[in-house]
C-alpha positions in Angstrom: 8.9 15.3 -11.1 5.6 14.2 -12.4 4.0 11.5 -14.7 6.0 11.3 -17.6 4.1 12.5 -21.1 7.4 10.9 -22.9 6.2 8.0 -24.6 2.6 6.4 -26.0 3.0 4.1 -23.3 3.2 6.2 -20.3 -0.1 7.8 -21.8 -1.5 4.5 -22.2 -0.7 3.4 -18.7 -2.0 7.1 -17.4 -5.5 6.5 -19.0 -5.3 2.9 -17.9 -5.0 4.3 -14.3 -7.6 7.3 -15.2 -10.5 4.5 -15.8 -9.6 2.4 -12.8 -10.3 5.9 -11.1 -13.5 6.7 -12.8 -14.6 3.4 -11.5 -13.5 3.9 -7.8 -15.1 7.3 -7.9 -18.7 6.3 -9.7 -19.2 3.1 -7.5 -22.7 2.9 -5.2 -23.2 0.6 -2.5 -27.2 1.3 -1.8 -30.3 2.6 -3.4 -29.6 6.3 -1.9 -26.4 6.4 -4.5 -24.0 7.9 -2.1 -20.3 7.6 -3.6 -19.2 4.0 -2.2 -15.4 6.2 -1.5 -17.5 8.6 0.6 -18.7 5.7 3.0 -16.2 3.6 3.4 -13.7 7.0 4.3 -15.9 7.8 6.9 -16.4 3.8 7.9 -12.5 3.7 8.2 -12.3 7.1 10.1 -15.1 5.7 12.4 -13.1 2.7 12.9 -10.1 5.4 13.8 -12.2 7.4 16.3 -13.7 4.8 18.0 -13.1 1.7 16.9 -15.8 1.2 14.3 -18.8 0.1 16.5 -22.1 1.7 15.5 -23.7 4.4 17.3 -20.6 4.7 20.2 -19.5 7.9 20.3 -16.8 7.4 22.7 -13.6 8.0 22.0 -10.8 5.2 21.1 -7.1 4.7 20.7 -7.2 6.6 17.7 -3.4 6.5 16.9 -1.6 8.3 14.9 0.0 5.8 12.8 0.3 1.4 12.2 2.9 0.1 12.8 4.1 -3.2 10.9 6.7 -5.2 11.8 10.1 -5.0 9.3 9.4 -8.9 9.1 6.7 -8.0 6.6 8.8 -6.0 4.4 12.9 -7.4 5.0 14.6 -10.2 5.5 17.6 -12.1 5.4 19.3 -13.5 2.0 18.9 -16.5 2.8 15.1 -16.8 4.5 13.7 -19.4 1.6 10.6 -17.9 1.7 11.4 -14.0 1.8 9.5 -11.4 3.3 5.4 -11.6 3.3 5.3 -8.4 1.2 7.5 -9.8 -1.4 4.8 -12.9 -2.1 1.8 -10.7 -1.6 2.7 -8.4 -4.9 3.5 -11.6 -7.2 -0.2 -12.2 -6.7 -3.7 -10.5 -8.3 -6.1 -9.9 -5.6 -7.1 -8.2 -2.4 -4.9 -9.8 0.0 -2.1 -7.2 0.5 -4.8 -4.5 1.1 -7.0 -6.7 3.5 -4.0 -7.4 5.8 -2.5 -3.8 6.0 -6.5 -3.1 6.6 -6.9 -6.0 9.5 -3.8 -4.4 11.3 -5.5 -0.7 11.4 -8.4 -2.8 12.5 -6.2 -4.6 15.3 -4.5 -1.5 16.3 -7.4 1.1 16.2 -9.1 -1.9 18.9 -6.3 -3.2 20.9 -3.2 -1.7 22.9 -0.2 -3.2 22.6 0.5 -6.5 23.8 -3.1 -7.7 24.3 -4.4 -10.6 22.3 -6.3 -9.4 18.9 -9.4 -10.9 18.2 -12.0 -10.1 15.2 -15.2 -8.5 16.0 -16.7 -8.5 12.0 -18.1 -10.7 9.7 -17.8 -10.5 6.2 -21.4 -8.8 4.5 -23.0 -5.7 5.8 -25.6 -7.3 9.3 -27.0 -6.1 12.4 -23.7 -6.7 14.5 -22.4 -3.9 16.5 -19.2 -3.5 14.4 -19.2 -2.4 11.0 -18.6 -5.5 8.5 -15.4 -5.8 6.7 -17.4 -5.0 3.2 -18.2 -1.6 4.4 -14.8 -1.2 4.6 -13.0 -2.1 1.1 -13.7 0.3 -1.3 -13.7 -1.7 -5.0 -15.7 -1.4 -8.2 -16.8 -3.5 -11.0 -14.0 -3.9 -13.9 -14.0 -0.5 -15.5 -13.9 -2.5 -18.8 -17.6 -4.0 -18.3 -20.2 -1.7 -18.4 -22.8 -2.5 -15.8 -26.4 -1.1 -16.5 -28.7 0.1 -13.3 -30.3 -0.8 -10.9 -28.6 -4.1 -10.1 -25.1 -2.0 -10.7 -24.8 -1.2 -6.6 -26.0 -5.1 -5.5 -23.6 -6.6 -8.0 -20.8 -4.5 -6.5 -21.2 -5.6 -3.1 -21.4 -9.2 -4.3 -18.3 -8.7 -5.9 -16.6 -7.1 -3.3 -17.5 -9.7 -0.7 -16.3 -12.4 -3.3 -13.1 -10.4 -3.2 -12.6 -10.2 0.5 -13.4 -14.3 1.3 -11.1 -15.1 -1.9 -8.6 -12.7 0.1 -9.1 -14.0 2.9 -8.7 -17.5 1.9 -5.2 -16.8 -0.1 -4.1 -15.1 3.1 -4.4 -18.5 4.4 -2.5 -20.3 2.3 0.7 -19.6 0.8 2.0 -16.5 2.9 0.3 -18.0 5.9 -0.8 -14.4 7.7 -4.3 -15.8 8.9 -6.0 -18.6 10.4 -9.7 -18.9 9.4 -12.2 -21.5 11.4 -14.3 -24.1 10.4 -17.8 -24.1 10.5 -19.2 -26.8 13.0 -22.1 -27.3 11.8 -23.2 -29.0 8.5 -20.9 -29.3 6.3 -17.2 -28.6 7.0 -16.1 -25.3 5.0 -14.0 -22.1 6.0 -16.0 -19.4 8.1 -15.0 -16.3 7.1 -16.6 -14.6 9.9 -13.8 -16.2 12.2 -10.3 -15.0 10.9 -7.3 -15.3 13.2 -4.8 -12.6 12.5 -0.8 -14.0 12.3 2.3 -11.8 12.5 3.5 -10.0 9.9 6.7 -12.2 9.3 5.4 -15.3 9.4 5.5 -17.8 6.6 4.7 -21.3 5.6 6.9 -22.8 8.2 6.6 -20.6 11.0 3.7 -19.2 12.2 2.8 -17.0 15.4 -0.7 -15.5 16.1 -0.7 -11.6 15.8 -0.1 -9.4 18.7 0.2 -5.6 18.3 4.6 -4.6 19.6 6.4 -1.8 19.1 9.8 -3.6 18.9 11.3 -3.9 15.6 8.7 -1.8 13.7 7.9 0.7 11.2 5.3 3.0 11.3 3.2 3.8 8.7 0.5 6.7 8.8 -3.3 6.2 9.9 -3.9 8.6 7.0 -2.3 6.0 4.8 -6.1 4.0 5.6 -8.5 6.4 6.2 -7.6 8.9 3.3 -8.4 5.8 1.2 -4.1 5.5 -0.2 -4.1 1.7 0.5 -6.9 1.6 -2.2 -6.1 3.7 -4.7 -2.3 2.9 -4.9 -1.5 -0.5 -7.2 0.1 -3.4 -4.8 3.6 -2.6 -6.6 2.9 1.5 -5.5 2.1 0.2 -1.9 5.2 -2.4 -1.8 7.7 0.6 -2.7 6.1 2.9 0.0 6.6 0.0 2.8 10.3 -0.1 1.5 10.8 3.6 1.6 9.1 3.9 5.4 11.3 0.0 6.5 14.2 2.2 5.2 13.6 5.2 6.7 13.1 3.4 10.0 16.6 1.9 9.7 18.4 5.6 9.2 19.7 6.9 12.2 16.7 9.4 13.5 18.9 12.8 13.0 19.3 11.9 9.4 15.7 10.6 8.7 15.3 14.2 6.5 16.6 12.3 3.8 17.4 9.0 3.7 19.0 6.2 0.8 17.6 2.7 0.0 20.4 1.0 -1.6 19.7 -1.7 -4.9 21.4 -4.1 -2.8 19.1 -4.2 0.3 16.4 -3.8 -1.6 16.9 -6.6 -3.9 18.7 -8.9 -1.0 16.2 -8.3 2.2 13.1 -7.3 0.5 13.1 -8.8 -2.8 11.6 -6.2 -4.9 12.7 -5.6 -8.6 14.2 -3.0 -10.5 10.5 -3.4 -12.3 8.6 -2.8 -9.4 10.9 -0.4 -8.2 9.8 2.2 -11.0 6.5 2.6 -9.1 8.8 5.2 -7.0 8.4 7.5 -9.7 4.7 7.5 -9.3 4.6 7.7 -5.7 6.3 11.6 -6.3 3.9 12.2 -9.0 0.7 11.9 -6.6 2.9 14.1 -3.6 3.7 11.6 -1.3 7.1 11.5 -1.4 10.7 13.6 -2.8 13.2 11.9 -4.4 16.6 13.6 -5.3 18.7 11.8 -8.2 22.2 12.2 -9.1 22.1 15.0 -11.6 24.3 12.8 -14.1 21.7 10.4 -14.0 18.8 10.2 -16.8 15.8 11.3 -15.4 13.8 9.2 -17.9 15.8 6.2 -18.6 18.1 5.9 -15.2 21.0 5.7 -16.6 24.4 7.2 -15.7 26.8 7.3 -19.0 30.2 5.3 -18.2 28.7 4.0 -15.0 30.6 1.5 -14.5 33.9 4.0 -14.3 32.1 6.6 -12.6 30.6 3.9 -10.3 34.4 2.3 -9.0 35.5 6.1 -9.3 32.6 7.0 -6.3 31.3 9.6 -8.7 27.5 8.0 -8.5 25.4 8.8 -6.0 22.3 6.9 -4.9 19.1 8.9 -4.7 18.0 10.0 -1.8 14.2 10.4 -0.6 11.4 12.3 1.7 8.6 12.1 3.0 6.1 14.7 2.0 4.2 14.8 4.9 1.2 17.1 3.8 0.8 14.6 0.8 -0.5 11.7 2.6 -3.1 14.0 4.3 -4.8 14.8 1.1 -7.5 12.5 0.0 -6.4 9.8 -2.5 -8.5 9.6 -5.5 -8.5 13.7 -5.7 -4.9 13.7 -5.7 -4.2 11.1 -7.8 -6.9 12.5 -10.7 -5.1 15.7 -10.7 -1.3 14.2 -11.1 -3.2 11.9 -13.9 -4.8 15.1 -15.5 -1.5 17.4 -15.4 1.4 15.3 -16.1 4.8 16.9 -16.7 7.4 15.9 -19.2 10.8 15.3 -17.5 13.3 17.2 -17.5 16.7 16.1 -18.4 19.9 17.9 -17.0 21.8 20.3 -19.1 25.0 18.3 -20.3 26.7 21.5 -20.0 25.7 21.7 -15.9 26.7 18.1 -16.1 30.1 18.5 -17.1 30.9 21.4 -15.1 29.7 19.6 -12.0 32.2 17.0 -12.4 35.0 16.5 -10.6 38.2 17.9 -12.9 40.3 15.4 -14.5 43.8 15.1 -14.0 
């Protein structure tokens, strides 16, 4: 399955996402032009070898995926506040992609159990780490045209805007950081100073961030420094948390291919139906497979007579995979070329439909 070319909206929505491209793709950060996706991929992947600090070329932890603890994604029914993940989509902004970022910060740093701490500041200095803006990749609205040479300077204002205004929501209502106050002067939030929480805490319940292994998923390092967790939408990056939560939770000989059922994912991780059609996207750009029941509309998702066919056990939920060799490609390439060649759907033969039911008696 691919894009769909079915309607004037899909096209809409694929040119929609073309231009957001265009601008990740054409944005600068310096006077030597150099594609701002080209630095901060091999920013990140410094920050994988070796942690991130300049000029050290020994090597780090370097491992080979993040793991996030299922607090972030699930929950109970009846948790008032509902997972992290679940409040971080329901707003516009960086936050969702700053936090998944300061964990493969944390975890590229620090082994398990020992106590986190932040070595960067906000805009691009002389420390011995690289700063968090050189490593968000962002771009100007692709609606406003910006004119050189100020283009690359406004960019980097922008994007350190973004991060602080991150920063400072992260604070707030999920409650998944801690930021200081200055001491001197005037009392405001330094930014330089973030204290990273755990991924299930919440506005009651805090607990300052230590890396476990217990009660975790794992999500690949390739997932950051292939630059995914900037090209994917927040609603793209919620459904591929749920889909590697839920692959966690199958038993390990049956991980090949595994089922999210509508009721966990609307009861423990609060996601709708609507965002849940950012699956079908997901396949598009190759990272993952997912099977449908062949009575099942591959357009609309609709079974006809589902309810009979439903209490009859004649529906079957779709089933997923990972495509491991997709999240190894770079992002923005792959995503361009399932933008560019999008495929129609295609719907199942009634006749293969009606053979393939069971016989009625």
């Amino acid at each position: 399955m691919s894009i769909s070319t079915d309607s004037a909206a899909a096209t809409i929505a694929r040119t929609r996402r073309l231009h957001a491209l265009d601008a990740l793709e054409q944005a600068v950060d310096g006077r030597d032009a150099r594609p701002l996706h080209e630095v901060v991929a091999d920013n990140l992947r410094e920050v994988w070898r070796n942690g991130g600090k300049k000029h050290d070329d020994k090597a780090g932890l370097q491992p080979t995926a993040i793991l996030v603890r299922d607090g972030f994604v699930a929950t109970t029914a009846e948790d008032a506040h509902g997972p992290a993940l679940h409040r971080l989509i329901q707003s516009k902004g960086l936050q969702l992609r700053l936090y998944l970022l300061l964990l493969f910060d944390a975890q590229c740093r620090h082994a398990p159990s020992s106590q986190v701490r932040n070595v960067r500041t906000v805009s691009t200095g002389n420390g011995p780490y690289r700063s968090w803006s050189e490593l968000v990749l962002s771009a100007p609205d692709h609606r406003q045209k910006q004119q050189p040479p100020i283009a690359w300077q406004a960019i980097r204002r922008r994007r350190e805007r973004q991060i602080k205004e991150a920063m400072r929501a992260l604070e707030t209502t999920p409650r998944l950081l801690d930021i200081a106050m200055t001491t001197r002067g005037r009392q405001r939030r330094d930014y330089d100073k973030p204290t990273l929480l755990a991924e299930d805490s919440n506005p009651d319940a805090q607990s300052r961030y230590r890396i476990t292994t217990d009660h975790c998923f794992a999500v690949p390092r390739e997932f950051v420094t292939n630059l995914w967790i900037f090209a994917l939408t927040d609603t793209e990056i919620a459904c591929y948390l749920a889909l590697r939560w839920a692959h966690q939770q199958t038993p390990e000989a049956a991980r090949d291919s595994f089922v999210l059922l509508g009721q966990h994912r609307e009861a423990k991780l609060r996601l709708t139906r609507t965002t849940w059609d950012s699956v079908e996207r997901l396949q598009a750009y190759g990272l993952i497979q997912r099977t449908d029941d062949p009575a099942r509309d591959p357009v609309t998702g609709t079974v006809q007579s589902y309810r009979d066919k439903w209490q009859a056990g004649e529906v079957a939920s779709p089933t997923y995979a990972f495509a491991p060799e997709g999240i190894r490609r770079p992002a923005l390439a792959a995503m361009r070329h399932a933008l560019l060649n999008p495929v129609a759907p295609v719907r199942p033969n009634p006749l293969d439909v009606l053979l393939a039911a069971p016989a009625q008696t």
